[in-house]
Each structure stands twice: as structure tokens, then as C-alpha cells.
MDTraj code that builds the backbone (N, CA, C; nanometers):
import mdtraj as md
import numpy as np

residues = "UNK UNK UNK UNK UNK UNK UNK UNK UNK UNK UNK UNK UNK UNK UNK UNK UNK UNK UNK UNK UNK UNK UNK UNK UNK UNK UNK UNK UNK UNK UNK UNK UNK UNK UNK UNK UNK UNK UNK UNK UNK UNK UNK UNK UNK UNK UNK UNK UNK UNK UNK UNK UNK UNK UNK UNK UNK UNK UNK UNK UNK UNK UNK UNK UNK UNK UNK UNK UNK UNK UNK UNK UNK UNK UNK UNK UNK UNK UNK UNK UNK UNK UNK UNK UNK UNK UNK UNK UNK UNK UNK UNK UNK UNK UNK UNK UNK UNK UNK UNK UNK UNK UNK UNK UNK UNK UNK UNK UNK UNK UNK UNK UNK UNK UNK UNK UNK UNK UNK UNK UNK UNK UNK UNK UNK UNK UNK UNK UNK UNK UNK UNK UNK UNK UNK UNK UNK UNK UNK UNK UNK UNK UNK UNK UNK UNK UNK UNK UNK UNK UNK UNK UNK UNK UNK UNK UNK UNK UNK UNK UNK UNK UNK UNK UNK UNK UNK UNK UNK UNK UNK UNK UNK UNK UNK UNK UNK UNK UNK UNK UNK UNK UNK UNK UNK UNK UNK UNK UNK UNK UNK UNK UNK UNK UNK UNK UNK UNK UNK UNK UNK UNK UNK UNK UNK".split()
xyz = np.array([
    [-1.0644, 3.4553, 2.0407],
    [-1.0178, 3.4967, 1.9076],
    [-1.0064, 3.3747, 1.8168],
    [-1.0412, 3.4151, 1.7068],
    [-1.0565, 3.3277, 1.5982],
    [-0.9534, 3.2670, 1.5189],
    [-0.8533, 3.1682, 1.5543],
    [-0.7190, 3.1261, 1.4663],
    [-0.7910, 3.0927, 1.2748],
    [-0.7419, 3.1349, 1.2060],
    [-0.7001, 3.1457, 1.0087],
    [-0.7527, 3.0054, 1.0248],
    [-0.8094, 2.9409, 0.9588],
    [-0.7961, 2.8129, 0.9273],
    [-0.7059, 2.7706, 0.8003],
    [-0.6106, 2.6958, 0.7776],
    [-0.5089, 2.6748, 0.7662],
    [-0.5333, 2.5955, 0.5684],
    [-0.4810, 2.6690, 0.5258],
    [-0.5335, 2.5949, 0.3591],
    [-0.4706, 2.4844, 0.3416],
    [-0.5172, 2.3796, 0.2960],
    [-0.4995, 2.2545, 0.2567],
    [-0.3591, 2.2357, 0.1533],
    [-0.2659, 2.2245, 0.1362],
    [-0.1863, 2.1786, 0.0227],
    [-0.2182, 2.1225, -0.0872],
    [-0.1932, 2.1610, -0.2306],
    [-0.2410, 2.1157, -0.3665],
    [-0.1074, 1.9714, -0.3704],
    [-0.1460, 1.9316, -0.4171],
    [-0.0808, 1.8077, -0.4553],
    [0.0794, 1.8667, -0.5689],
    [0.0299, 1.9406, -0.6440],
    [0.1430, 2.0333, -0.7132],
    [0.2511, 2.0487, -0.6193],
    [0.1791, 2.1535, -0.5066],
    [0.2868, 2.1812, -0.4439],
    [0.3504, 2.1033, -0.3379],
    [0.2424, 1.9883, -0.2947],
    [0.3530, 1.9067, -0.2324],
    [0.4386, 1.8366, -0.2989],
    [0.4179, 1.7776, -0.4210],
    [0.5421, 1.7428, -0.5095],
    [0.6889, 1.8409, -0.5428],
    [0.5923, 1.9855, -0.5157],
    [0.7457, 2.0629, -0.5652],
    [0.7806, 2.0206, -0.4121],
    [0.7334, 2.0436, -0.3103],
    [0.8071, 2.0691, -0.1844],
    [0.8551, 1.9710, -0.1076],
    [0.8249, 1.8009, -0.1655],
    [0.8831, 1.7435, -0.0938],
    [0.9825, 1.6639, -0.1617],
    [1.1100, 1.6675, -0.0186],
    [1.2499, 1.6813, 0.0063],
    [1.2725, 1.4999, -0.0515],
    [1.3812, 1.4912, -0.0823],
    [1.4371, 1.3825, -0.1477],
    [1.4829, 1.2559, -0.0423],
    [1.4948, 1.3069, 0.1092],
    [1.5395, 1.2106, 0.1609],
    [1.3751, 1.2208, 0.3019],
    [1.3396, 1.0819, 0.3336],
    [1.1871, 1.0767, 0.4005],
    [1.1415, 1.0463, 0.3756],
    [1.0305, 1.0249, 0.4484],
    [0.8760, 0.9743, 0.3598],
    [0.7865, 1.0450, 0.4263],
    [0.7036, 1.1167, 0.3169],
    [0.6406, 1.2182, 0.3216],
    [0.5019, 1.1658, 0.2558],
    [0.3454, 1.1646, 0.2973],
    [0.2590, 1.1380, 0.2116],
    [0.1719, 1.2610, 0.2415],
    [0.0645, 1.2684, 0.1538],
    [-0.0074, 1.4236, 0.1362],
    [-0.1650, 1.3429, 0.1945],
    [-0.2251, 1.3618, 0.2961],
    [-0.3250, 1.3257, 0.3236],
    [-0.4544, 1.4328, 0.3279],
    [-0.5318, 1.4063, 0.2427],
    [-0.6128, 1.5015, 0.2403],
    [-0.5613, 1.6461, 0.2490],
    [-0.4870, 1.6996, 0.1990],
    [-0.4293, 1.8407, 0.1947],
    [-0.3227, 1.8384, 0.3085],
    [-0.3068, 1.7708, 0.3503],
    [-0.1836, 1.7876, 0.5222],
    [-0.1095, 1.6762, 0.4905],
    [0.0281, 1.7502, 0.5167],
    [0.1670, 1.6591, 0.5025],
    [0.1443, 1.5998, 0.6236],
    [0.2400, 1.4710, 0.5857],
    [0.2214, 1.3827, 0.7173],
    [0.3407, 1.3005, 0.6753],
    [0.4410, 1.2852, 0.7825],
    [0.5943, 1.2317, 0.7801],
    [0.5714, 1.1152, 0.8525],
    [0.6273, 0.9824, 0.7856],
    [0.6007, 0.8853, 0.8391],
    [0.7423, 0.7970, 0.9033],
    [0.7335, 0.7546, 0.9821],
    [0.8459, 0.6714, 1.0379],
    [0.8428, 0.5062, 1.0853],
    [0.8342, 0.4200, 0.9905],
    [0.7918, 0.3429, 1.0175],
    [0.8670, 0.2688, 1.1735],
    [0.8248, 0.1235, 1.2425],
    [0.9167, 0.0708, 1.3167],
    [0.9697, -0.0620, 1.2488],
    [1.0897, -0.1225, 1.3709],
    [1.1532, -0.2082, 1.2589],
    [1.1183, -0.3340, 1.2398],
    [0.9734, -0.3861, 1.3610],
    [0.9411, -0.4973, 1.2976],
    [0.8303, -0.4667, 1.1533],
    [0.7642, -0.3874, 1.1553],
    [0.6996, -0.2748, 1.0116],
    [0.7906, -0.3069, 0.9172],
    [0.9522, -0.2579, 0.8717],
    [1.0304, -0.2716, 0.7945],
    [1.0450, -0.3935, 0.7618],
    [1.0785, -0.4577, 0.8649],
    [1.1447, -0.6185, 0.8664],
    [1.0172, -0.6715, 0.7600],
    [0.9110, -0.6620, 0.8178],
    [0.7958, -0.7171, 0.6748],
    [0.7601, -0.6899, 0.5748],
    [0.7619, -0.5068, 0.5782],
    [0.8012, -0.5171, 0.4531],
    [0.8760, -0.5070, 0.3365],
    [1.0232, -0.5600, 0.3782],
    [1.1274, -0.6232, 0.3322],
    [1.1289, -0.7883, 0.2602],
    [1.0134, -0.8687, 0.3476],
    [1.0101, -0.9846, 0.4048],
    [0.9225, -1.0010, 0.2775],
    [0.8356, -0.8825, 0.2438],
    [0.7305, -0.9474, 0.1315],
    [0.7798, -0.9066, -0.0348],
    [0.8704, -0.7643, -0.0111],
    [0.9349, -0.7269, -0.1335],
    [1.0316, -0.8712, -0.1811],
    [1.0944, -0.9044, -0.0574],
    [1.1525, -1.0510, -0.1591],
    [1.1244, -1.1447, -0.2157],
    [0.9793, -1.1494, -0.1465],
    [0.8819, -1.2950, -0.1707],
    [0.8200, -1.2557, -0.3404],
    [0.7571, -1.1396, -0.3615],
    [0.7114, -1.0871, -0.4799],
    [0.8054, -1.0496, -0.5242],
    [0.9264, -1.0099, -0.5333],
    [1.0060, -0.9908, -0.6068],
    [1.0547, -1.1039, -0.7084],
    [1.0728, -1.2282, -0.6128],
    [1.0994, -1.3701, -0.7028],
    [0.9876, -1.4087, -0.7801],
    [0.8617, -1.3743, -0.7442],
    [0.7549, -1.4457, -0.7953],
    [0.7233, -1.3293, -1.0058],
    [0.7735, -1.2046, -0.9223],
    [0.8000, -1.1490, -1.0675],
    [0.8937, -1.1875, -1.1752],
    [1.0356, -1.1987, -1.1204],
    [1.1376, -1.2756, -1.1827],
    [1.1089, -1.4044, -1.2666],
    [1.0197, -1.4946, -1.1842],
    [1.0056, -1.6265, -1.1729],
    [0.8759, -1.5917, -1.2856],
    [0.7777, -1.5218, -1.3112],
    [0.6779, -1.5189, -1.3955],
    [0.7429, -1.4706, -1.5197],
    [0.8498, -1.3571, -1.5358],
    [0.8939, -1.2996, -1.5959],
    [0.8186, -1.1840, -1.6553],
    [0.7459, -1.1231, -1.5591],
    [0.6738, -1.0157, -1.5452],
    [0.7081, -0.8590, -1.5663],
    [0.6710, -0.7541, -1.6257],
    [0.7574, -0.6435, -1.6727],
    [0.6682, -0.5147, -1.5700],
    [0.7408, -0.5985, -1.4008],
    [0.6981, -0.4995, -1.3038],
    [0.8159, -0.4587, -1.1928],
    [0.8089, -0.3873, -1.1768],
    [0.9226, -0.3627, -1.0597],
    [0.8488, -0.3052, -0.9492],
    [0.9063, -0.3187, -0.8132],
    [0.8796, -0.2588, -0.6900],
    [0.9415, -0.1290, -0.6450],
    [0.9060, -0.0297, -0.6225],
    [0.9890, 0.0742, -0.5899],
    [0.9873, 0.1352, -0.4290],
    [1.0357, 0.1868, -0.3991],
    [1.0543, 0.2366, -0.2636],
    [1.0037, 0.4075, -0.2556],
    [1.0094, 0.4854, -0.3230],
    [0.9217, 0.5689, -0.3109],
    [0.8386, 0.6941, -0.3841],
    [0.7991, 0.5756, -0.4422],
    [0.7178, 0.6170, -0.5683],
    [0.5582, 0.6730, -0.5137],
    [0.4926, 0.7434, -0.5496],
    [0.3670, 0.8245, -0.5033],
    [0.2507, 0.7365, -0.5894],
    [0.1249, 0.7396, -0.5124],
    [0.0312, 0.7137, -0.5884],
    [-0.0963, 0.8370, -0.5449],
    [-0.1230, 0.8951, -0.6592],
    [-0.1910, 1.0137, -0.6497],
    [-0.3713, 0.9443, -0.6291],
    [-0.4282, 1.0362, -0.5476],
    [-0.5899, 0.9966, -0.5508],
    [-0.6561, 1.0975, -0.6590],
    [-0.7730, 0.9922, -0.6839],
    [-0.8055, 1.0829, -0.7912],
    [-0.8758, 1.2147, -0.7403],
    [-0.9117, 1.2953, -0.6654],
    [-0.9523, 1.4015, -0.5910],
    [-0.8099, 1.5127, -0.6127],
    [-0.7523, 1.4853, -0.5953],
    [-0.5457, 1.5344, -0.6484],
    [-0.5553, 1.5991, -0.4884],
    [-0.6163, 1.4958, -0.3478],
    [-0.5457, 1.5947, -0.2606],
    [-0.5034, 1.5179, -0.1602],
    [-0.4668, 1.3821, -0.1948],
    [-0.3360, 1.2849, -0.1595],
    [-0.2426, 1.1910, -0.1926],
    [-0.1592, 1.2188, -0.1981],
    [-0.0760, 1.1255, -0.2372],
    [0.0331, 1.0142, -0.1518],
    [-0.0239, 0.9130, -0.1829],
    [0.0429, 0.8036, -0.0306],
    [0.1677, 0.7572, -0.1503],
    [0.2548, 0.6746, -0.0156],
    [0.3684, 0.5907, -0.0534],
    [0.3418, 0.4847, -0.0051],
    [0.2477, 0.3525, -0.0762],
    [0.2315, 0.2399, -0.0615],
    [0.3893, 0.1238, 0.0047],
    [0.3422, 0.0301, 0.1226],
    [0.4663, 0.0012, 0.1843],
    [0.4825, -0.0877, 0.0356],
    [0.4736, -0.1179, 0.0357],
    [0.4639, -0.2319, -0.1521],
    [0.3739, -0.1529, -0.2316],
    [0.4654, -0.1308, -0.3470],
    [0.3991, -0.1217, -0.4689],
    [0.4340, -0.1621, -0.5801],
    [0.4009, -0.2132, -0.6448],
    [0.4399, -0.3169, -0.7430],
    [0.3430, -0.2229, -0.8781],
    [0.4619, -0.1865, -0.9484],
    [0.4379, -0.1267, -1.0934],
    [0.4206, -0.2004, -1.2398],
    [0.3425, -0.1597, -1.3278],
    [0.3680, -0.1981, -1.4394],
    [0.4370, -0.1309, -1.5183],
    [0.5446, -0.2111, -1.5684],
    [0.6623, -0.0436, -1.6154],
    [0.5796, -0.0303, -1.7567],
    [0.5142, -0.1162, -1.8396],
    [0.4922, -0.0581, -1.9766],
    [0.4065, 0.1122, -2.0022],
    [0.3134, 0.0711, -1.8734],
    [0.2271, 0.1428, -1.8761],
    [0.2964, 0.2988, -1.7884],
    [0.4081, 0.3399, -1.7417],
    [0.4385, 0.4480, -1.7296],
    [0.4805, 0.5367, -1.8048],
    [0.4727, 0.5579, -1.9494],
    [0.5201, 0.6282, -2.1058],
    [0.3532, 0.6657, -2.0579],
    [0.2643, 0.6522, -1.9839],
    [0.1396, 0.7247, -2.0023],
    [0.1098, 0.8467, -1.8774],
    [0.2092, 0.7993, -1.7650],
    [0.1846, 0.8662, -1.6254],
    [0.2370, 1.0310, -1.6899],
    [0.1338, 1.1098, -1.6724],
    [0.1994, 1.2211, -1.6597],
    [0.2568, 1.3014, -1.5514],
    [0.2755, 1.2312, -1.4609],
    [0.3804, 1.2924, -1.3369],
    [0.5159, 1.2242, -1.3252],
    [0.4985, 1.0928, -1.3755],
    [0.5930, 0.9914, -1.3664],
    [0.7338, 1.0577, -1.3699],
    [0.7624, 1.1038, -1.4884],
    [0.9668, 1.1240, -1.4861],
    [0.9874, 1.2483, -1.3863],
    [0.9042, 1.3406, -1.3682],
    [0.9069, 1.4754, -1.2613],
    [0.9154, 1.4038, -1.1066],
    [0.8161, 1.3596, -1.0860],
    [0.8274, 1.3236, -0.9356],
    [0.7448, 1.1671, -0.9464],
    [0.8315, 1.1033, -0.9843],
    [0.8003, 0.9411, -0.9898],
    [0.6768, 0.8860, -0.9122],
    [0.5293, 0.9664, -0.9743],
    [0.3964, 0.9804, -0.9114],
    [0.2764, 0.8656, -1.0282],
    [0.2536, 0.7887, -0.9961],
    [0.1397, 0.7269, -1.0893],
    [-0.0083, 0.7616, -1.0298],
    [-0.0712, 0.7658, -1.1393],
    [-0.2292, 0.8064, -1.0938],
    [-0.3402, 0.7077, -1.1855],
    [-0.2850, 0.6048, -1.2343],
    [-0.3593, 0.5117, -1.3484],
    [-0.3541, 0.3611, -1.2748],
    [-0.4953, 0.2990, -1.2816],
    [-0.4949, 0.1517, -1.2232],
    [-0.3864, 0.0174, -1.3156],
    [-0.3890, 0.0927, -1.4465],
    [-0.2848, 0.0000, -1.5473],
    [-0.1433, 0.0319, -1.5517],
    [-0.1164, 0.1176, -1.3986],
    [-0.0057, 0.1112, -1.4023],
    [0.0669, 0.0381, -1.2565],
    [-0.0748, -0.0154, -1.1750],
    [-0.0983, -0.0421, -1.0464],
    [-0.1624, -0.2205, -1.0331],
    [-0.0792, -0.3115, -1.0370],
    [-0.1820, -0.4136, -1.0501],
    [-0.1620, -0.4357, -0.9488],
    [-0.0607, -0.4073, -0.7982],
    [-0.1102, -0.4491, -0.6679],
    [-0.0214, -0.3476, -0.5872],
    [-0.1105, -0.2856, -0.4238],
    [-0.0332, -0.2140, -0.3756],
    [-0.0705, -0.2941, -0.1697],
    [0.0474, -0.2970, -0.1354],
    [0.0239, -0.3435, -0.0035],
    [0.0581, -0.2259, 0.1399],
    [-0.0182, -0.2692, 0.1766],
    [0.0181, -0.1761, 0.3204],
    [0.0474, -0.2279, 0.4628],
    [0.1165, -0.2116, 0.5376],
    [0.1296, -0.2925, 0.6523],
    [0.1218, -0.1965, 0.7163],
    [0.0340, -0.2890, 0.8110],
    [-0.0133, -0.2209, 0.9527],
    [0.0538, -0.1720, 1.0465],
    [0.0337, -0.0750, 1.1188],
    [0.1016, -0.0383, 1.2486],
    [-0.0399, 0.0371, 1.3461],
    [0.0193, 0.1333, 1.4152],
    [-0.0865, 0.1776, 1.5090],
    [-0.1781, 0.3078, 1.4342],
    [-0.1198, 0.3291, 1.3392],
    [-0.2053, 0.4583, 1.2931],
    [-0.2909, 0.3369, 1.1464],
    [-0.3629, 0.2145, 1.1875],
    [-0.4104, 0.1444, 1.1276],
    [-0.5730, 0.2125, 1.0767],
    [-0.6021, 0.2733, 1.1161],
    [-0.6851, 0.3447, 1.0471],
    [-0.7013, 0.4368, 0.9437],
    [-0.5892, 0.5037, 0.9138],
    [-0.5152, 0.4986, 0.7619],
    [-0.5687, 0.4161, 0.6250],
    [-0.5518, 0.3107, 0.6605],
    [-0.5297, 0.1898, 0.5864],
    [-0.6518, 0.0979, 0.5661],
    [-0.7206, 0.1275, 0.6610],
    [-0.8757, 0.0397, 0.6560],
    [-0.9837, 0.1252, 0.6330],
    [-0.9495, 0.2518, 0.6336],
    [-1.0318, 0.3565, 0.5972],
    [-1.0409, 0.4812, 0.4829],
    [-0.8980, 0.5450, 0.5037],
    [-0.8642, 0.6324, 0.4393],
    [-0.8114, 0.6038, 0.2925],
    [-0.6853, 0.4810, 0.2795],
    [-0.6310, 0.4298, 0.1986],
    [-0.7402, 0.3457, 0.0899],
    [-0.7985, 0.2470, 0.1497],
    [-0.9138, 0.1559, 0.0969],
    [-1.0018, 0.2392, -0.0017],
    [-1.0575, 0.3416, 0.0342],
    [-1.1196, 0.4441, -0.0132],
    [-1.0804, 0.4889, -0.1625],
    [-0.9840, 0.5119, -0.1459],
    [-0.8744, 0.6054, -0.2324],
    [-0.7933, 0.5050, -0.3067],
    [-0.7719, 0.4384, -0.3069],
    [-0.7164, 0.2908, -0.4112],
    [-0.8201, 0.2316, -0.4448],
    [-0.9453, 0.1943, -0.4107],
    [-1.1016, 0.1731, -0.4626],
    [-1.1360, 0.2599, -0.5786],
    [-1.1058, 0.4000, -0.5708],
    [-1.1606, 0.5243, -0.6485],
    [-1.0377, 0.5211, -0.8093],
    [-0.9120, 0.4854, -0.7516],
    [-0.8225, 0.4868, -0.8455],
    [-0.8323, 0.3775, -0.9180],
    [-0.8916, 0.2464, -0.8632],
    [-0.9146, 0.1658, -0.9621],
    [-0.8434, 0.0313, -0.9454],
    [-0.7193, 0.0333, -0.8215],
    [-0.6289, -0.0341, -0.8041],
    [-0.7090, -0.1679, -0.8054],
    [-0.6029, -0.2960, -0.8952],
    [-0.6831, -0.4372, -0.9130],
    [-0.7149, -0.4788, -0.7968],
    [-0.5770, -0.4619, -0.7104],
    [-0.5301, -0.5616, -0.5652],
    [-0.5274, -0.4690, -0.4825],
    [-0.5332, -0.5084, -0.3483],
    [-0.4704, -0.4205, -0.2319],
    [-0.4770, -0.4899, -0.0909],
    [-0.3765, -0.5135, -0.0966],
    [-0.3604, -0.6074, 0.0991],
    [-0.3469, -0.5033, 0.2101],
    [-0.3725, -0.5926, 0.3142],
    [-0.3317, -0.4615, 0.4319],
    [-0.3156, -0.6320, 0.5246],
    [-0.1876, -0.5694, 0.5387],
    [-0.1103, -0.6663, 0.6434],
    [-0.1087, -0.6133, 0.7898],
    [-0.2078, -0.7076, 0.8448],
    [-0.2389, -0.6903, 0.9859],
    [-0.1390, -0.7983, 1.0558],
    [-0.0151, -0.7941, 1.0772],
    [0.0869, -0.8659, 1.1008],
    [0.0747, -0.9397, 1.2515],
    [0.0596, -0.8007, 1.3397],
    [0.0410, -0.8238, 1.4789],
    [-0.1044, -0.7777, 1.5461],
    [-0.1990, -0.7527, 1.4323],
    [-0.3384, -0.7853, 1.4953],
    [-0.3398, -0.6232, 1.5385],
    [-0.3012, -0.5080, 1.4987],
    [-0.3596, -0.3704, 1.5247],
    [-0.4800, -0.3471, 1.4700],
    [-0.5379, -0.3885, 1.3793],
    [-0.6327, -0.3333, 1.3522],
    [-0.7463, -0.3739, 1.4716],
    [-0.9078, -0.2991, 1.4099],
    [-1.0197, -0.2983, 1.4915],
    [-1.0847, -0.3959, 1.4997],
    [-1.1638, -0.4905, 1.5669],
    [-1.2174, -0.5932, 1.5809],
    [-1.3050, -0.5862, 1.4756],
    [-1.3941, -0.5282, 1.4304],
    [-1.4712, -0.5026, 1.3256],
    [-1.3915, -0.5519, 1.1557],
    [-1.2850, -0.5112, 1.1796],
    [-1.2335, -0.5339, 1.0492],
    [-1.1438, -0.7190, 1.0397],
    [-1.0562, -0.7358, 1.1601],
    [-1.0347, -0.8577, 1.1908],
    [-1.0846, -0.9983, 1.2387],
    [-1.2199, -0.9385, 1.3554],
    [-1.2338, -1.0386, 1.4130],
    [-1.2210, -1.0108, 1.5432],
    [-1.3496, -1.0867, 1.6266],
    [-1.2556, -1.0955, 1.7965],
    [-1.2782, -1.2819, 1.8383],
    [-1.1586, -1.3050, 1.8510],
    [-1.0630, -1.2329, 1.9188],
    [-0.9220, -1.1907, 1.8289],
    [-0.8927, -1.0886, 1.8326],
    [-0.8104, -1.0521, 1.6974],
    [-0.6915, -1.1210, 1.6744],
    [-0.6616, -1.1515, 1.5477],
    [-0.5852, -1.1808, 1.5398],
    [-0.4725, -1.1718, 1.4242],
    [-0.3433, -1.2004, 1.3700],
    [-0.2915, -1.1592, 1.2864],
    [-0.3763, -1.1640, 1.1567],
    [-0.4018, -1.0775, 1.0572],
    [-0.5011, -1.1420, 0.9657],
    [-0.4454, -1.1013, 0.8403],
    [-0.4479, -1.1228, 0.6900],
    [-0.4116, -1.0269, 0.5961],
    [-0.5569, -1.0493, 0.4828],
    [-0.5784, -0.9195, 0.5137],
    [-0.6867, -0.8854, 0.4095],
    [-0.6606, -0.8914, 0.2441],
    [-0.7121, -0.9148, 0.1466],
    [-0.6779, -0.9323, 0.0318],
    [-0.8339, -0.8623, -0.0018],
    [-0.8199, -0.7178, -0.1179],
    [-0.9106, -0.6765, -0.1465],
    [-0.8847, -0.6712, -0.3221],
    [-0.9780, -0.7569, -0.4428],
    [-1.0050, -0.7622, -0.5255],
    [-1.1071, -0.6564, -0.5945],
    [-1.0584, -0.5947, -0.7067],
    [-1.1990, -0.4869, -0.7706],
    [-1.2673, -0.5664, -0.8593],
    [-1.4103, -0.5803, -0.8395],
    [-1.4920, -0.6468, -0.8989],
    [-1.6086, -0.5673, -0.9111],
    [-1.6494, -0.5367, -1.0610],
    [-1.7372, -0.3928, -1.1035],
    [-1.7036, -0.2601, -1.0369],
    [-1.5737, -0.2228, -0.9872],
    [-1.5693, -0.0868, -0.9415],
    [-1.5674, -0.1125, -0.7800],
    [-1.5485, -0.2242, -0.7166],
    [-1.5967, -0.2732, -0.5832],
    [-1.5076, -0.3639, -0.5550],
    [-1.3544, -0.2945, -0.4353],
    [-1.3951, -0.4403, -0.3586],
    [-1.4270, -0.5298, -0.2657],
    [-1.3988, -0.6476, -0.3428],
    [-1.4127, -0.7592, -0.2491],
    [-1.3193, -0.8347, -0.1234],
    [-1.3765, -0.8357, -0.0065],
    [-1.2870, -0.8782, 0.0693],
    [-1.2687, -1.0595, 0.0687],
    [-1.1379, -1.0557, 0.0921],
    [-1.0974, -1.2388, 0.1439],
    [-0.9887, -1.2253, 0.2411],
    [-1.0279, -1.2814, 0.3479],
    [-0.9121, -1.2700, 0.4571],
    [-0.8491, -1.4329, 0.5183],
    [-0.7430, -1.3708, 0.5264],
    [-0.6650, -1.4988, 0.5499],
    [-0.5862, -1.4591, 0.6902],
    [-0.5741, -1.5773, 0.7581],
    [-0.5581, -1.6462, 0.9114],
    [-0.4341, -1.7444, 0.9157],
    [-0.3528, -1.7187, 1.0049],
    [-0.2757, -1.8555, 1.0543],
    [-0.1864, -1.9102, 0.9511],
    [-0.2111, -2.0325, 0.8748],
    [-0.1084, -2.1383, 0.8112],
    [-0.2049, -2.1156, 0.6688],
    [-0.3140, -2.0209, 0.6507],
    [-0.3671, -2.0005, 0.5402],
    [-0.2979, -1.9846, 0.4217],
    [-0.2881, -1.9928, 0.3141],
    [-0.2011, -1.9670, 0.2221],
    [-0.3006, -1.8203, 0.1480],
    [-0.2280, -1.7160, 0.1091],
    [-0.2980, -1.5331, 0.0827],
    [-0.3360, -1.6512, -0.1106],
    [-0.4064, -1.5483, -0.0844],
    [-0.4676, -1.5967, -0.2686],
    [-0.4453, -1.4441, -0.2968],
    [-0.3721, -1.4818, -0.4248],
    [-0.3758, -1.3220, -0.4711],
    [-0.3968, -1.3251, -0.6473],
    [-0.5131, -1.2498, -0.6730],
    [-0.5490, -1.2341, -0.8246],
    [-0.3690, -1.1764, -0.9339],
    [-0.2982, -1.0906, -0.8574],
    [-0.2052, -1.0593, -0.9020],
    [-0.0430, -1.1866, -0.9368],
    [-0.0723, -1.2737, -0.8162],
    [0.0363, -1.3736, -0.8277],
    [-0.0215, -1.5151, -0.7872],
    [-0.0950, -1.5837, -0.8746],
    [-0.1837, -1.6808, -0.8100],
    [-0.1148, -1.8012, -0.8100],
    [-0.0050, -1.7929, -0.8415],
    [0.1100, -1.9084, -0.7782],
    [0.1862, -1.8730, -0.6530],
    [0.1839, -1.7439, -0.6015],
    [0.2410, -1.7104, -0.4134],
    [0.1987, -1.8434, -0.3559],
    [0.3495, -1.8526, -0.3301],
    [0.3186, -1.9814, -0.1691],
    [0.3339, -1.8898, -0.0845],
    [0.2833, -1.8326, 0.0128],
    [0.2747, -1.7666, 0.1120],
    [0.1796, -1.7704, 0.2116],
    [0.2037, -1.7695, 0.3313],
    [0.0937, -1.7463, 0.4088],
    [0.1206, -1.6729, 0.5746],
    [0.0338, -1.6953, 0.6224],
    [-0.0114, -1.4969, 0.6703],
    [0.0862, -1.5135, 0.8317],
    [0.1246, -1.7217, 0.8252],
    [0.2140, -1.7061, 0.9708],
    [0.3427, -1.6646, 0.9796],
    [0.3723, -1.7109, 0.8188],
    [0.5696, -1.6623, 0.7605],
    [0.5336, -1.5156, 0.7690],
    [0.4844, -1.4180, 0.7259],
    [0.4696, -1.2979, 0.7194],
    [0.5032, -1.2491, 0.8809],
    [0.3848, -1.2958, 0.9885],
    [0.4128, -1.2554, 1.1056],
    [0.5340, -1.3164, 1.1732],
    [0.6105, -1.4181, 1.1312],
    [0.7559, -1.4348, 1.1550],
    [0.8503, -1.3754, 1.1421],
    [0.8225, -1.2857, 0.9960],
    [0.9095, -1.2052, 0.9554],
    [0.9522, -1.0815, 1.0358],
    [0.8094, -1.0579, 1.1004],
    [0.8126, -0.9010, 1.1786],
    [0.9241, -0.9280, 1.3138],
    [0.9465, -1.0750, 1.3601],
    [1.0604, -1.1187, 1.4136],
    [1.2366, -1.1186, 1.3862],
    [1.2432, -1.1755, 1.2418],
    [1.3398, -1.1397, 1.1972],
    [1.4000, -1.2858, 1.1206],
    [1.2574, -1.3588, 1.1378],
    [1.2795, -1.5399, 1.1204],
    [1.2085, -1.4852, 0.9334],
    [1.3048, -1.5292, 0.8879],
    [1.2850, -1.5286, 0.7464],
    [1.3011, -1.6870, 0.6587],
])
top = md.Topology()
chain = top.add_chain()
for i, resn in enumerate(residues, 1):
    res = top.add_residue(resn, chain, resSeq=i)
    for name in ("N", "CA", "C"):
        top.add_atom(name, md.element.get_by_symbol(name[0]), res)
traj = md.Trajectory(xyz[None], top)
């Protein structure tokens, strides 16, 4: 016997339907509840402070939020970037923004980060895709403890953080290793680099 195949969720209605406390992202039409772990948190905690000063310190008119949506342009997902770093001028244009604190515009997005865990294929595949299409300037994916696929890191793998730039509609990869310092088009004064990050997932800040 033949089981219904199961209709996809509109992006509408996962905004009406999802609950105020969680994290909830809409993947391709299917809710999906996420739980991060706490060396996951610990980093990205570890990087909200690091960009947080570097905004302060530029005097930049962006804030970071904790769980703010970024819609794909297809309208049939909407992720919660572990970092996302907003441009507040440009939200008087989001039309989802004051309803369910959702942006869908690259000028309102100049960098969004993701850190890795085991469902890293998400993020090197699904996500990349879909922040490419939206237009996003920046987009890291913090491979902290080396989950991702050899293909995308390297063998023999190792902690790596990808830095992806849009250049004509495309981007470009630059990956950084070890005592590397991350180059980032968004904060090109970050002292940072990719071994303090994997310290952090320790708790050495």
C-alpha cells in the first residue's frame, strides 16, 4: 500500500507556526529542529565577540542577532545562520522583517557564518547554494574540528575555515589553516585566525 506523500511546508506557514522558544529552520519544505553541542556554542559565542568588537571598533551600523531567519529565494527555506551579521539601515526594506524578524535581501546581509558539526553537509552543500542565490557578500563555514569531507578540506583533514566571497554572482573560495590569519572582505582588519577559533571550541578564549 501506497503511504500520501507528505506536502512540503510554505515558508508562510512555517513562519506562522514556528514557536518562539528553539531553533527551528525550514529546509526545503521540512521543518528541521536543531540542537546544537556545546563545543558548537562555545564558538559560536567565541566569534560573535570577536565581530562584535570589530563592529563597535569600525563603528559600523550592524548588529548580530540570534534568531533572525534568512529566507531563500525559492521561499522554501529558511535557515538561522550560527552568525549573522545585519545591516540595520537596510531593514525599513525587508518585508518580513517586523512580523517574523526574516531578511531575504543581500544589502541587508554583508556576512553570514556557519559552524560545523556532523550534519556538515548542510552547510557545504545545501546552505552554500542558497546564500550564493540570495546574493550574500560573505559566507564562512567553520570547520572547527575537521567534520567536513575530504573533498572540501583536504586529506589529511584538518581544522579549516572556508571564506566564500561573491564575485559576478559566484563564489570564490579561500581557505585558511592553522596560525593563518581568515581574510575577510567584510572586516579586513580581523586579527583572527582559524587556531584561536578551534581553541575556543575548548573553552580557551
Amino acid at each position: 500500500m501506497f503511504q500520501p506523500l507528505v506536502e512540503p511546508i510554505k515558508f508562510e506557514e512555517f513562519i506562522e507556526w514556528k514557536p518562539e522558544n528553539g531553533r527551528y529552520e525550514l529546509h526545503k519544505g521540512v521543518i528541521i529542529k536543531t540542537q546544537p553541542t556545546g563545543e558548537h556554542e562555545l564558538v559560536r559565542a567565541f566569534l560573535i565577540r570577536e565581530l562584535n568588537f570589530e563592529i563597535r571598533r569600525l563603528k559600523r551600523a550592524y548588529a548580530i542577532l540570534g534568531q533572525a531567519l534568512v529566507k531563500s529565494v525559492d521561499q522554501k527555506s529558511g535557515y538561522i545562520p550560527d552568525v549573522l551579521v545585519l545591516n540595520l539601515p537596510n531593514l525599513v526594506n525587508e518585508p518580513f522583517w517586523k512580523k517574523s524578524s526574516t531578511v531575504t535581501q543581500a544589502e541587508s546581509i554583508p556576512l553570514v557564518v556557519e559552524v560545523i558539526s556532523t550534519n556538515w553537509r548542510d552547510d557545504y552543500f545545501l546552505k552554500f547554494g542558497e546564500y550564493e542565490e540570495v546574493g550574500i557578500l560573505e559566507y564562512w563555514i567553520v570547520d572547527y574540528a575537521a567534520f567536513g569531507g575530504r573533498r572540501f578540506i583536504g586529506n589529511p583533514k584538518q581544522p579549516t575555515i572556508s571564506v566564500y566571497v561573491l564575485v559576478e554572482g559566484e563564489y570564490q573560495i579561500t581557505q585558511f589553516r592553522g596560525n593563518d590569519r581568515i581574510q575577510s572582505a567584510t572586516f579586513p582588519e580581523l586579527n583572527l585566525t582559524v587556531e584561536q577559533i578551534s581553541q575556543a571550541a575548548l573553552g580557551e578564549y
